[in-house]
PyMOL Python script that loads the backbone (N, CA, C, O; Angstrom):
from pymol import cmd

cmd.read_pdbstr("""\
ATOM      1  N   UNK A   1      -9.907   8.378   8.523  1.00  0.00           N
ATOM      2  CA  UNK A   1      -9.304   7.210   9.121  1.00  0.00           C
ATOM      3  C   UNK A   1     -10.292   6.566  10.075  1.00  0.00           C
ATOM      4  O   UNK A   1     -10.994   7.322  10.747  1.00  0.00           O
ATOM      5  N   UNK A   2     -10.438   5.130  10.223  1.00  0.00           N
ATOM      6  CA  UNK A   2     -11.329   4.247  10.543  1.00  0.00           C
ATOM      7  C   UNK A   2     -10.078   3.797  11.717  1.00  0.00           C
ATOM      8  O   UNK A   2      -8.906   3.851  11.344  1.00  0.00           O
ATOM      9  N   UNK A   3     -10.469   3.272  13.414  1.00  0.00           N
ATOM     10  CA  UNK A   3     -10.240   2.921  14.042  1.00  0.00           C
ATOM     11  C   UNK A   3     -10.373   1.640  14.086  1.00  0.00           C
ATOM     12  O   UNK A   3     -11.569   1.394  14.247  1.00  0.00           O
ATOM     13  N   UNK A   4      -9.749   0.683  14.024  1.00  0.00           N
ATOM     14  CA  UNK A   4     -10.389  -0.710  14.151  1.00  0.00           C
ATOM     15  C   UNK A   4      -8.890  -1.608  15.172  1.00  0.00           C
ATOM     16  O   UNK A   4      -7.864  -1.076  15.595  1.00  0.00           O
ATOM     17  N   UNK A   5      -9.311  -3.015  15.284  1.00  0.00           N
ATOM     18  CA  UNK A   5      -8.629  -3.944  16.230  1.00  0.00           C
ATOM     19  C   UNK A   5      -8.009  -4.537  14.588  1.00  0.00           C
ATOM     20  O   UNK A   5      -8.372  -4.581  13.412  1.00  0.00           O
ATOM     21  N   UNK A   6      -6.616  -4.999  15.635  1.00  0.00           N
ATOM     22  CA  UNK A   6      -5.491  -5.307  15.166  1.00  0.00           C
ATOM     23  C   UNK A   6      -6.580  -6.652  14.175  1.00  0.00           C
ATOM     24  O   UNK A   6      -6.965  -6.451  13.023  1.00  0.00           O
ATOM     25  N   UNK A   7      -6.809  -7.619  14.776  1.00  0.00           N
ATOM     26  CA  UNK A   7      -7.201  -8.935  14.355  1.00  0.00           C
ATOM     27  C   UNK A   7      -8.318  -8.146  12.511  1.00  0.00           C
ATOM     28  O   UNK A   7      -8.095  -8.546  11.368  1.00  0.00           O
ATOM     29  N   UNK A   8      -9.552  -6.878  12.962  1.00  0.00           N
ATOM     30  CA  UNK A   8     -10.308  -6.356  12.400  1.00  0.00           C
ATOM     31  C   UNK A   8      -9.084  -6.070  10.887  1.00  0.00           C
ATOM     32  O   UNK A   8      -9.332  -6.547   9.779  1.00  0.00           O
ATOM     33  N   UNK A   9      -8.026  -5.363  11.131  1.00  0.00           N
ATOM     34  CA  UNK A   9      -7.647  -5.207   9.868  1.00  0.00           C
ATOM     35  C   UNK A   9      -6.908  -5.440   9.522  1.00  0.00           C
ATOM     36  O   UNK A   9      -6.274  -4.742   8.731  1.00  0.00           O
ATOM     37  N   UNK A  10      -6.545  -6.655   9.960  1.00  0.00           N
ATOM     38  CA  UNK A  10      -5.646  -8.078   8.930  1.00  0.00           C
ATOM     39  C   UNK A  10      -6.479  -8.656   8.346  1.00  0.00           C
ATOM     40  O   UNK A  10      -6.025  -9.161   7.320  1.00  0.00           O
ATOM     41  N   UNK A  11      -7.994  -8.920   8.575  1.00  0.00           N
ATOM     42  CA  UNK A  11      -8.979  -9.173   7.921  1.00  0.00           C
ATOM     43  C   UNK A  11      -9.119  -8.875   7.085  1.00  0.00           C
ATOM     44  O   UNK A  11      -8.955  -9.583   6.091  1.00  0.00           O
ATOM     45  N   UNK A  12      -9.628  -7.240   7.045  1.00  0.00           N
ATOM     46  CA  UNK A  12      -9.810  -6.247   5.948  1.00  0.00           C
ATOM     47  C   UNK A  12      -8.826  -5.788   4.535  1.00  0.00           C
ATOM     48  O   UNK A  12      -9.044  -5.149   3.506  1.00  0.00           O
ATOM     49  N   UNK A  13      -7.678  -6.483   5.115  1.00  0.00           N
ATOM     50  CA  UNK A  13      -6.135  -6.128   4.358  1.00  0.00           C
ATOM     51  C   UNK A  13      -6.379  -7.675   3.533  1.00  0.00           C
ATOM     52  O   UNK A  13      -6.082  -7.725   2.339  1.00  0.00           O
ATOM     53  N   UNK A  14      -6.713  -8.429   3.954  1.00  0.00           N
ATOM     54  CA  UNK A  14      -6.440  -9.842   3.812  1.00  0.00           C
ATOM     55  C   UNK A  14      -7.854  -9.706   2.429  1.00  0.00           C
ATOM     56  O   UNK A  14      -7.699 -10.191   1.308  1.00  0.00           O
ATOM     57  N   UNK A  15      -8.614  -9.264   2.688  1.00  0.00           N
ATOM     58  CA  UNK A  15      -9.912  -9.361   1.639  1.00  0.00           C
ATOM     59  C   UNK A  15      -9.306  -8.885   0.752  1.00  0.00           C
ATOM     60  O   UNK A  15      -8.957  -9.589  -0.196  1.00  0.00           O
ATOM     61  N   UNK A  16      -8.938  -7.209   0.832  1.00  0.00           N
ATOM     62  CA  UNK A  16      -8.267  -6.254  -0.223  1.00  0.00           C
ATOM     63  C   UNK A  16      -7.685  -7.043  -0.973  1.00  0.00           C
ATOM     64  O   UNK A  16      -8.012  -7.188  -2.151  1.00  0.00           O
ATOM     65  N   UNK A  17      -6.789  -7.637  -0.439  1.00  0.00           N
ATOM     66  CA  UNK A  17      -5.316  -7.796  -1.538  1.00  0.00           C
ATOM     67  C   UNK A  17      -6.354  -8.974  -2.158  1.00  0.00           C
ATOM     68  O   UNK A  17      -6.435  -8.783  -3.371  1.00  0.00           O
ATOM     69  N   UNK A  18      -6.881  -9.715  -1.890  1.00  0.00           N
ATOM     70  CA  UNK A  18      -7.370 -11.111  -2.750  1.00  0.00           C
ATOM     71  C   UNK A  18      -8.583 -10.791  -3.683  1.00  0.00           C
ATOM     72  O   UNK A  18      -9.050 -11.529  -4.550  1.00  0.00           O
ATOM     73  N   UNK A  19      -9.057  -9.354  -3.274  1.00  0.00           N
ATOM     74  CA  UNK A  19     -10.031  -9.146  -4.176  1.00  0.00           C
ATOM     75  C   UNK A  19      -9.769  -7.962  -5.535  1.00  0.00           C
ATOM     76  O   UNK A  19      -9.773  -8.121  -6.756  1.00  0.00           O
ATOM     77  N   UNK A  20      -9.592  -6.970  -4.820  1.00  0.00           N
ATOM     78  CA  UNK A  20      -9.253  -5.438  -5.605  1.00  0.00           C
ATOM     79  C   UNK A  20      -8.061  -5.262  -6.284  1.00  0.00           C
ATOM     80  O   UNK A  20      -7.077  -5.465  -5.573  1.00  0.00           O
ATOM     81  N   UNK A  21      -7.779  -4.885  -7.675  1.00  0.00           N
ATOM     82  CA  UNK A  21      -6.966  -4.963  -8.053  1.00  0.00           C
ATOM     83  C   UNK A  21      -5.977  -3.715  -8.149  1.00  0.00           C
ATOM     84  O   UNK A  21      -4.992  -3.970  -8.842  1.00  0.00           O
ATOM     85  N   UNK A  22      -6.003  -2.546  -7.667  1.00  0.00           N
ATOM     86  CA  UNK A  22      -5.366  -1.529  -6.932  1.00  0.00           C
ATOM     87  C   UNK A  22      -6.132  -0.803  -5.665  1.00  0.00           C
ATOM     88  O   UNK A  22      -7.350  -0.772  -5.485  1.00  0.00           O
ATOM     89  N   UNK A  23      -5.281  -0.326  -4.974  1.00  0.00           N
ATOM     90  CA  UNK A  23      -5.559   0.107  -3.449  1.00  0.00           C
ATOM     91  C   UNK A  23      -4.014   0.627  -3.039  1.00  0.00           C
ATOM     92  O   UNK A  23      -2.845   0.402  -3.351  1.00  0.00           O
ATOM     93  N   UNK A  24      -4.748   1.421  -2.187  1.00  0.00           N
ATOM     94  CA  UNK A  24      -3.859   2.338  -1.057  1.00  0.00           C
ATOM     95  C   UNK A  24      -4.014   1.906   0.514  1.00  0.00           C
ATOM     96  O   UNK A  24      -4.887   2.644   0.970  1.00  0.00           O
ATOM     97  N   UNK A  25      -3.769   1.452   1.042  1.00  0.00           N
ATOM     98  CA  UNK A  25      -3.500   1.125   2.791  1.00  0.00           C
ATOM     99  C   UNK A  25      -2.989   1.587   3.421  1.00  0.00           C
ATOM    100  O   UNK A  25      -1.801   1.269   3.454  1.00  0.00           O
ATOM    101  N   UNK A  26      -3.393   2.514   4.253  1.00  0.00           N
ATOM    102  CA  UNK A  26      -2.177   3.119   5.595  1.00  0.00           C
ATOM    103  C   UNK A  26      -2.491   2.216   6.884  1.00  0.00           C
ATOM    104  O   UNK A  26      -3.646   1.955   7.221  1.00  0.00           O
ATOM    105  N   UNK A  27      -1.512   1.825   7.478  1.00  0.00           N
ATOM    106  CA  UNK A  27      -2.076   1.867   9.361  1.00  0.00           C
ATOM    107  C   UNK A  27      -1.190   2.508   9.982  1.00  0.00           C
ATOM    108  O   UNK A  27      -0.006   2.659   9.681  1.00  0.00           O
ATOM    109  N   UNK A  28      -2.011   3.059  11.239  1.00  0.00           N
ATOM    110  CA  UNK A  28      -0.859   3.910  11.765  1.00  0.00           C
ATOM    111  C   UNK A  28      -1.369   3.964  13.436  1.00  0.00           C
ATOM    112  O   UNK A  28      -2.564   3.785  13.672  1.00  0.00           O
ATOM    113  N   UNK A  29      -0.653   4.153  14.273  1.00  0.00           N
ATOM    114  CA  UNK A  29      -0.948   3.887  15.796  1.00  0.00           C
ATOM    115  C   UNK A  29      -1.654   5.318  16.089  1.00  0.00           C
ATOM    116  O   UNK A  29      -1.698   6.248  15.284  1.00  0.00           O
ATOM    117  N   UNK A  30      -2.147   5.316  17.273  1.00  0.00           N
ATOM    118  CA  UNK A  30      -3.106   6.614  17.642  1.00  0.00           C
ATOM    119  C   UNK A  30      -2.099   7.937  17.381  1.00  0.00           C
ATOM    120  O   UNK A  30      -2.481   8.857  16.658  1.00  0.00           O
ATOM    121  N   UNK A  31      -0.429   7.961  18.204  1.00  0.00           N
ATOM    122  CA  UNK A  31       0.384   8.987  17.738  1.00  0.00           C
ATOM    123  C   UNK A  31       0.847   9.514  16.194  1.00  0.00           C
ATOM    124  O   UNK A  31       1.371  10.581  15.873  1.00  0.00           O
ATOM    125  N   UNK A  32       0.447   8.345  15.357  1.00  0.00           N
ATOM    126  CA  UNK A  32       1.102   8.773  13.970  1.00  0.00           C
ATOM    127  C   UNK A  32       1.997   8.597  14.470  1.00  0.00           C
ATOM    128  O   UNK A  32       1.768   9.232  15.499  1.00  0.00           O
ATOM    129  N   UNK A  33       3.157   8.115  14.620  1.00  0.00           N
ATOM    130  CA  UNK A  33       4.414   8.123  14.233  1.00  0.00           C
ATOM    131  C   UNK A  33       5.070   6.750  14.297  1.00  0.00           C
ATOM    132  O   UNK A  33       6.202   6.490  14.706  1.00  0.00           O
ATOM    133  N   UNK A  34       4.009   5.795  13.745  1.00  0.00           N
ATOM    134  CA  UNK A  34       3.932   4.733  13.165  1.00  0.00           C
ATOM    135  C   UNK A  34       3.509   4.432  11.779  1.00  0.00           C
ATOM    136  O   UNK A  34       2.296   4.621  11.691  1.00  0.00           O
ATOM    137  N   UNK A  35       4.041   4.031  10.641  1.00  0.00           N
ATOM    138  CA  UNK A  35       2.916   3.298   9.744  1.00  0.00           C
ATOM    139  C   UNK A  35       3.300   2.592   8.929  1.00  0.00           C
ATOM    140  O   UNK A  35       4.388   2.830   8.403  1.00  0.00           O
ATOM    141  N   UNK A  36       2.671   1.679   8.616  1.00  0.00           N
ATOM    142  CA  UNK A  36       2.584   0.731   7.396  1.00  0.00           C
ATOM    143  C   UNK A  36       1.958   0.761   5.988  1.00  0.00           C
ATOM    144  O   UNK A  36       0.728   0.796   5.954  1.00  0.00           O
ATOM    145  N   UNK A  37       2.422   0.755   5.186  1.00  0.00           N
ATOM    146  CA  UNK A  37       1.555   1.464   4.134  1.00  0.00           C
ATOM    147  C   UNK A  37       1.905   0.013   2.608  1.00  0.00           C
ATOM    148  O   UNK A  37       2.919  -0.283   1.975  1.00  0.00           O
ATOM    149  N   UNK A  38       0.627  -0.452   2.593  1.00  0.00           N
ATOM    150  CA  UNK A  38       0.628  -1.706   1.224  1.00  0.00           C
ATOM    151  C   UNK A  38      -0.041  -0.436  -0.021  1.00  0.00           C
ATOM    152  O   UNK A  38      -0.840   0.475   0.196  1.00  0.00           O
ATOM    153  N   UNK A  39       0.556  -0.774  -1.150  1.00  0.00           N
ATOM    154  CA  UNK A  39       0.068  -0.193  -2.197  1.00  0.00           C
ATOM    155  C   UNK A  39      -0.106  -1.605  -3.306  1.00  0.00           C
ATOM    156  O   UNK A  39       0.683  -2.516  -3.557  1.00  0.00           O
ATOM    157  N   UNK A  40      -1.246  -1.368  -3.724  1.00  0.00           N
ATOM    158  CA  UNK A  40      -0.976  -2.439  -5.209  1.00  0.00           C
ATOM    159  C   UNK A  40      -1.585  -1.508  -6.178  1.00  0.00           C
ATOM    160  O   UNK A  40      -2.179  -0.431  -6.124  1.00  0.00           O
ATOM    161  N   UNK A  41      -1.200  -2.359  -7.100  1.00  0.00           N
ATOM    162  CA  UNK A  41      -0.837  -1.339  -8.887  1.00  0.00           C
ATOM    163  C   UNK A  41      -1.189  -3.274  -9.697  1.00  0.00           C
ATOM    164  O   UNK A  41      -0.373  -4.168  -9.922  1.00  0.00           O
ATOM    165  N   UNK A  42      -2.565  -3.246  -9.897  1.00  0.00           N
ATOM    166  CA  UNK A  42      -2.698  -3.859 -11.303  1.00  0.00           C
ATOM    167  C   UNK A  42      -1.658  -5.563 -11.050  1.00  0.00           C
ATOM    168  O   UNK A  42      -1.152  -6.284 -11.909  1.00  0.00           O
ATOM    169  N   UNK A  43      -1.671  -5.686  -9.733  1.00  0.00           N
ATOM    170  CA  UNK A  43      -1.341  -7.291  -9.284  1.00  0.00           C
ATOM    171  C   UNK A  43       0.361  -7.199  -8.929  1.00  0.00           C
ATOM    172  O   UNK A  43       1.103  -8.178  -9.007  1.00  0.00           O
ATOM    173  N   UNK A  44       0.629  -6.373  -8.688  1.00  0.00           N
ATOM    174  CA  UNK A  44       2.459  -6.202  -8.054  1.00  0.00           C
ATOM    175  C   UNK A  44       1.823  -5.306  -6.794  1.00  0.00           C
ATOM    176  O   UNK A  44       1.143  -4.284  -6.888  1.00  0.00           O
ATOM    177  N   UNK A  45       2.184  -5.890  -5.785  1.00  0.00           N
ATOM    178  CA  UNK A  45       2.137  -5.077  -4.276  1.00  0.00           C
ATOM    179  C   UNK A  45       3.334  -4.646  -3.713  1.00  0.00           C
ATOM    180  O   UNK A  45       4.308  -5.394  -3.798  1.00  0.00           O
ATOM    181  N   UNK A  46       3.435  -3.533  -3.131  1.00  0.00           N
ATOM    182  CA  UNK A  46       4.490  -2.520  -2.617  1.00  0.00           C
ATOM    183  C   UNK A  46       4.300  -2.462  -0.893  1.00  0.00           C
ATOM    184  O   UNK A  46       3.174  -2.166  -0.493  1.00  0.00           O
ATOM    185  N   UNK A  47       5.067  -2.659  -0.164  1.00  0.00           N
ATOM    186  CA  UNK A  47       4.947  -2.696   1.469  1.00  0.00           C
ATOM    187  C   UNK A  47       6.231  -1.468   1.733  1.00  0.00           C
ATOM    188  O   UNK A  47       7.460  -1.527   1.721  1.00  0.00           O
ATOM    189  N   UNK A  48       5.158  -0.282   1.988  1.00  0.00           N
ATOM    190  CA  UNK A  48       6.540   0.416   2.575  1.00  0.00           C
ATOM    191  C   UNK A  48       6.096   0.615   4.806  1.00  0.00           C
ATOM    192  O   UNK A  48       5.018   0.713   5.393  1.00  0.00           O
ATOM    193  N   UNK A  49       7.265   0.592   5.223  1.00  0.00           N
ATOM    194  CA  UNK A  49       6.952   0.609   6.559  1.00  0.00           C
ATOM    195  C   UNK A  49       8.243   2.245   6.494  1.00  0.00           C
ATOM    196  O   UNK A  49       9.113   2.825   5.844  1.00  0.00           O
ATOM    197  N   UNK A  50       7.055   2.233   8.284  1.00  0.00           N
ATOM    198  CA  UNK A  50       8.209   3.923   8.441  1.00  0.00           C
ATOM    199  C   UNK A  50       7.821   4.019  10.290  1.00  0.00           C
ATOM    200  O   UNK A  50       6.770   4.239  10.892  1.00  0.00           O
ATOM    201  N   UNK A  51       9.033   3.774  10.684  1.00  0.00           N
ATOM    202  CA  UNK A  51       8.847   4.004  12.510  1.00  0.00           C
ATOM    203  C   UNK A  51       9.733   3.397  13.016  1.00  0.00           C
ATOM    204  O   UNK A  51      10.740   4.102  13.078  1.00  0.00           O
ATOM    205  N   UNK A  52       9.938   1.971  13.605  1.00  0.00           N
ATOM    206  CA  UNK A  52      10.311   1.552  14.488  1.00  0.00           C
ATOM    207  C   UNK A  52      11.866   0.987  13.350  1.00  0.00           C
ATOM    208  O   UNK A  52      12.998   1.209  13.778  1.00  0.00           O
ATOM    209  N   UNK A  53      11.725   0.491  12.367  1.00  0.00           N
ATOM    210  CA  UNK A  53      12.107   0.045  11.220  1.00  0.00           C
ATOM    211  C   UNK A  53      11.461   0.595   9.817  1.00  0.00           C
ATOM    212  O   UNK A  53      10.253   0.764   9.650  1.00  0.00           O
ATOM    213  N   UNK A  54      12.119   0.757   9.183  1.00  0.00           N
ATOM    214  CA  UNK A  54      12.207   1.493   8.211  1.00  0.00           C
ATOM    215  C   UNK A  54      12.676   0.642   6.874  1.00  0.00           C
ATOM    216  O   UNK A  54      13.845   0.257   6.885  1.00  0.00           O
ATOM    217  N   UNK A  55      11.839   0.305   5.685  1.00  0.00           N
ATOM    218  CA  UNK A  55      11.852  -0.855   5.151  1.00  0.00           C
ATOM    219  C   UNK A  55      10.282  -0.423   3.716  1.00  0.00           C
ATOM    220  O   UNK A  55       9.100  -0.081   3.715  1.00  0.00           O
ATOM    221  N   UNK A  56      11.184  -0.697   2.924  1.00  0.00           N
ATOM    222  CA  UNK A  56      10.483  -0.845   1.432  1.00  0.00           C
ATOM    223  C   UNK A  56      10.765  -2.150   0.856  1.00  0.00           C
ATOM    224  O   UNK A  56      11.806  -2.746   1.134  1.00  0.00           O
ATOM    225  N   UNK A  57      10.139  -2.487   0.292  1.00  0.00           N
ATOM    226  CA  UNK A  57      10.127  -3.659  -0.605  1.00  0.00           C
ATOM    227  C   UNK A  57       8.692  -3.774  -1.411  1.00  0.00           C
ATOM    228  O   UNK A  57       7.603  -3.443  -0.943  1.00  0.00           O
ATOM    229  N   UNK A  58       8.980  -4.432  -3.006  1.00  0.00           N
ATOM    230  CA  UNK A  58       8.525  -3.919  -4.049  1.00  0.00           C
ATOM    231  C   UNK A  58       8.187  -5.198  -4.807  1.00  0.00           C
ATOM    232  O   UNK A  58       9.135  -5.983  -4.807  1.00  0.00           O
ATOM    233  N   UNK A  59       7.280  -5.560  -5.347  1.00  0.00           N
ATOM    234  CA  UNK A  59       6.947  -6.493  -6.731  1.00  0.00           C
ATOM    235  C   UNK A  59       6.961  -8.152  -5.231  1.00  0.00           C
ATOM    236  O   UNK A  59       7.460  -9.265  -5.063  1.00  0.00           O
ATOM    237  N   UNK A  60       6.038  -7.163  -4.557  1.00  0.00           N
ATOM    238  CA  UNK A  60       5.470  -8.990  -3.895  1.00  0.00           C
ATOM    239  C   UNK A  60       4.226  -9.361  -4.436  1.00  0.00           C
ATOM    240  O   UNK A  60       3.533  -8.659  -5.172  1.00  0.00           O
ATOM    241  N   UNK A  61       3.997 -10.405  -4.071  1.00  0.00           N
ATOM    242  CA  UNK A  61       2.553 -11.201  -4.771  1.00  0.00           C
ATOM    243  C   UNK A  61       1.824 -10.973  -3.270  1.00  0.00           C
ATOM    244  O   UNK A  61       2.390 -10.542  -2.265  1.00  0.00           O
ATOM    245  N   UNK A  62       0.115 -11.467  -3.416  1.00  0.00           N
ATOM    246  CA  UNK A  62      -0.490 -11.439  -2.598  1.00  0.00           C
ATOM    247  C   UNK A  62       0.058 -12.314  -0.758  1.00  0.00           C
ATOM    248  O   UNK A  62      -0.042 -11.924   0.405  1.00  0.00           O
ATOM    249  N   UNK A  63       0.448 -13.207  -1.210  1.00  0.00           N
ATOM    250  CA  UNK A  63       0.848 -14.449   0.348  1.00  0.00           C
ATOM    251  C   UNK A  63       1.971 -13.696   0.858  1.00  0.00           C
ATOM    252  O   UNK A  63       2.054 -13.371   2.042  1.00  0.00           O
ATOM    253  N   UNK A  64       2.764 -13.438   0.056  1.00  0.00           N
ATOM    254  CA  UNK A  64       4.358 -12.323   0.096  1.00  0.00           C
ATOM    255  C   UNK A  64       3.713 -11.339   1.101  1.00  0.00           C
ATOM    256  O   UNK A  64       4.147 -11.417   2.250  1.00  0.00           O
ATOM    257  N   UNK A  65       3.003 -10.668   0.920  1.00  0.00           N
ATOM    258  CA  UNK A  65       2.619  -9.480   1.618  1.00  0.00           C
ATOM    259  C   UNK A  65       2.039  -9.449   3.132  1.00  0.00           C
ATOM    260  O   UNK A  65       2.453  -8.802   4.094  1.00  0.00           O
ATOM    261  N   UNK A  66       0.847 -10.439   3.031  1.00  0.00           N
ATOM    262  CA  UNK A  66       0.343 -11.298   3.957  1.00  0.00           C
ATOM    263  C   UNK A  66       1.211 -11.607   4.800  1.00  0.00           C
ATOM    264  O   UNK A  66       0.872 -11.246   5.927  1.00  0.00           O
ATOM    265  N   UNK A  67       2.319 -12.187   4.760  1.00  0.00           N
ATOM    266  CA  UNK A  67       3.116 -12.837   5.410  1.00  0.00           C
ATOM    267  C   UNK A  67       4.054 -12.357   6.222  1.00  0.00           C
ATOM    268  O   UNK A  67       4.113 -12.751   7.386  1.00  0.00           O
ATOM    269  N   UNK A  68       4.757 -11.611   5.819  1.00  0.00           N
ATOM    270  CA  UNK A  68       5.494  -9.633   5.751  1.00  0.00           C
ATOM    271  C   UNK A  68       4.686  -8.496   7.039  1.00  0.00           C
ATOM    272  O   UNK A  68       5.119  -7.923   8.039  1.00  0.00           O
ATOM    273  N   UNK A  69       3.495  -8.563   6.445  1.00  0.00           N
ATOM    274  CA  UNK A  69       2.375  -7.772   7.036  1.00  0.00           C
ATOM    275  C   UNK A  69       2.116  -8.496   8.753  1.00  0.00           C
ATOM    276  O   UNK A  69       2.220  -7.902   9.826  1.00  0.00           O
ATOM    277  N   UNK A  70       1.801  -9.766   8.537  1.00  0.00           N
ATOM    278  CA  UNK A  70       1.960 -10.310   9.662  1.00  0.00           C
ATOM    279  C   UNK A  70       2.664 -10.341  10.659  1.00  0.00           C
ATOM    280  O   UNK A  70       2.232 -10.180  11.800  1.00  0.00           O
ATOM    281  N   UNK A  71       4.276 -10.631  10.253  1.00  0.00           N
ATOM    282  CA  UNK A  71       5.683 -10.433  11.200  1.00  0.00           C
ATOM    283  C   UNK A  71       5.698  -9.057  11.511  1.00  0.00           C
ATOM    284  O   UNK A  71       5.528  -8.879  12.717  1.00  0.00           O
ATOM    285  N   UNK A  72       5.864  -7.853  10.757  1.00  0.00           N
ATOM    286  CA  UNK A  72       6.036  -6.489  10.970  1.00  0.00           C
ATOM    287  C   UNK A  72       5.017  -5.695  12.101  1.00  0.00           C
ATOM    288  O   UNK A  72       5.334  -4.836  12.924  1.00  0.00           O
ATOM    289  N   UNK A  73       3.515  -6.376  11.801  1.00  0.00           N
ATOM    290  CA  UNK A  73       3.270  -6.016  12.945  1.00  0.00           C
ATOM    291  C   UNK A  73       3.531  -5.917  14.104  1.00  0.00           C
ATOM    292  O   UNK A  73       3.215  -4.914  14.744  1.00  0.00           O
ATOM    293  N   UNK A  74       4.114  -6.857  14.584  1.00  0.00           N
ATOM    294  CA  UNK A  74       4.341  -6.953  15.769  1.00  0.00           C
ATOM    295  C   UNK A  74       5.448  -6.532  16.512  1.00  0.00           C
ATOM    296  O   UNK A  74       5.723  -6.627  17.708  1.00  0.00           O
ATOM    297  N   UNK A  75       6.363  -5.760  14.988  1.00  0.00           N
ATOM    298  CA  UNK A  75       7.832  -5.481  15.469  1.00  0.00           C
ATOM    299  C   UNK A  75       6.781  -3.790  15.513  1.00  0.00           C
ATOM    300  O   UNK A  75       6.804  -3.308  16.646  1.00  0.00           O
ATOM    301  N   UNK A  76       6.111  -3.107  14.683  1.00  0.00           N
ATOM    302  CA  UNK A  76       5.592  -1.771  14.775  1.00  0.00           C
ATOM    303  C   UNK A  76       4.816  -1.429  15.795  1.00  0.00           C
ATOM    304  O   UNK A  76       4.903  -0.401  16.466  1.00  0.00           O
ATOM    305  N   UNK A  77       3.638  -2.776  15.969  1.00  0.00           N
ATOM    306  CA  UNK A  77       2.975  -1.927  17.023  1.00  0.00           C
ATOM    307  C   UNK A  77       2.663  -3.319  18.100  1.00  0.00           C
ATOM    308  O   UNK A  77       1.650  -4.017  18.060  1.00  0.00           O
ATOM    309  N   UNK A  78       3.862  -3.489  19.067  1.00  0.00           N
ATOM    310  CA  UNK A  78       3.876  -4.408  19.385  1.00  0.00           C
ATOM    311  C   UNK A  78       2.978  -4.690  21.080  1.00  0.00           C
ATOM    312  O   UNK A  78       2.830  -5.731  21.720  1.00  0.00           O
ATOM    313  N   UNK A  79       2.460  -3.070  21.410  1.00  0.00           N
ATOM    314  CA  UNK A  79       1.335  -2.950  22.860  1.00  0.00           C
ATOM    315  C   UNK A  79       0.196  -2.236  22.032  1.00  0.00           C
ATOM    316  O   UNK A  79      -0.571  -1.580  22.736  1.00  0.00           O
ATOM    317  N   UNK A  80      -0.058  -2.233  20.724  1.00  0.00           N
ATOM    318  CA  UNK A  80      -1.363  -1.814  20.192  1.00  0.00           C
ATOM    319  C   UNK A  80      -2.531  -2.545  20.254  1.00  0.00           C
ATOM    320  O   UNK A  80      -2.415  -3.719  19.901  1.00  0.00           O
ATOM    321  N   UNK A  81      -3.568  -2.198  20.587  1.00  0.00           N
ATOM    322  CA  UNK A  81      -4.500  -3.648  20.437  1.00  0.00           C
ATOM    323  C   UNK A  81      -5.347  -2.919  19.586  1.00  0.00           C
ATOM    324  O   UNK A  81      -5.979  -3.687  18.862  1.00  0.00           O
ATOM    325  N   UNK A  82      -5.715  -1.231  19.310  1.00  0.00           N
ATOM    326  CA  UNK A  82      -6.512  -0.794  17.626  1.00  0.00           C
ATOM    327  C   UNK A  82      -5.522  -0.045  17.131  1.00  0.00           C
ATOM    328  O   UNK A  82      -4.499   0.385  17.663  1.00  0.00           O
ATOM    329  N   UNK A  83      -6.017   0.076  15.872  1.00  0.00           N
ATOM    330  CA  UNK A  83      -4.765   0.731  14.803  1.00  0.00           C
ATOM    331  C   UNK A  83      -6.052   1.903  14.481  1.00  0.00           C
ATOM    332  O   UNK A  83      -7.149   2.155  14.979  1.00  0.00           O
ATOM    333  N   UNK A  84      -5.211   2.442  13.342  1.00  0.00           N
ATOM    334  CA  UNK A  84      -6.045   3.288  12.398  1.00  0.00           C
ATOM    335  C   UNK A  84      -5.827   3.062  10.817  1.00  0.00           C
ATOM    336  O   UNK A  84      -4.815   3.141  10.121  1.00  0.00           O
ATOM    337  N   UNK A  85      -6.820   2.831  10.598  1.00  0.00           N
ATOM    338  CA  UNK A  85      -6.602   2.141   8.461  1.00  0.00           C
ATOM    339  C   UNK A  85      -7.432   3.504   8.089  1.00  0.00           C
ATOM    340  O   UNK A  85      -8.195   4.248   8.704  1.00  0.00           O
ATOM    341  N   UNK A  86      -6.862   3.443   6.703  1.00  0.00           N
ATOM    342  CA  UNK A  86      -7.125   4.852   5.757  1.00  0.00           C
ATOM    343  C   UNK A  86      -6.896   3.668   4.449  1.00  0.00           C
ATOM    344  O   UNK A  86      -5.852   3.181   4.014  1.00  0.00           O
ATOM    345  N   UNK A  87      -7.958   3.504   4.151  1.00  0.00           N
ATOM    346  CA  UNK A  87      -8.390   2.922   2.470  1.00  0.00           C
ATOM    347  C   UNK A  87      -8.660   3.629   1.832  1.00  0.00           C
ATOM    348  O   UNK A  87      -9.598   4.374   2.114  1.00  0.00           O
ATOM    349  N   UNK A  88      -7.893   3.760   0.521  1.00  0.00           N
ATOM    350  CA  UNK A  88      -8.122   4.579  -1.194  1.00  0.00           C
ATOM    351  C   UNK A  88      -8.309   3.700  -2.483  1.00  0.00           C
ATOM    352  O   UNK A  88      -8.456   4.238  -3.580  1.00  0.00           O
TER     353      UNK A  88
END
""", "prot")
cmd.dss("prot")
cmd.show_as("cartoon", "prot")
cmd.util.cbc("prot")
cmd.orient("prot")
């Protein structure tokens, strides 16, 4: 797991999904007992969240996710200023 700033891996999430056509994403706050986790499979993306709210949803497109990813942050890690990303 890679430490980076909030702004650093919405970036990095934001490349993924527009470039790679499967991937694994975790973020998760320094305690773990936060995380967000995007999966894509071959152009259908999967957003499961687990902590503060608790929330799956399935067969979004790239902006869908983006968009999702954006709001949720701030409900998960809303005094975080670095996360931790784990790319597969």
């Amino acid at each position: 797991m890679q430490e980076v700033s909030r702004t650093t891996a919405k970036m990095m999430i934001k490349k993924r999904v527009q470039t790679v056509k499967s991937f694994h994403i975790t973020l998760t706050t320094w305690k773990r007992d936060r995380r967000i986790e995007i999966i894509k499979n071959n152009g259908s993306c999967e957003y499961r969240e687990n902590g503060y709210e608790k929330l799956n949803k399935k067969n979004l497109n790239n902006t869908k996710v983006m968009a999702l990813l954006d709001k949720q942050m701030q409900v998960e890690f809303p005094r975080s200023h670095k996360l931790f990303i784990n790319v597969k």
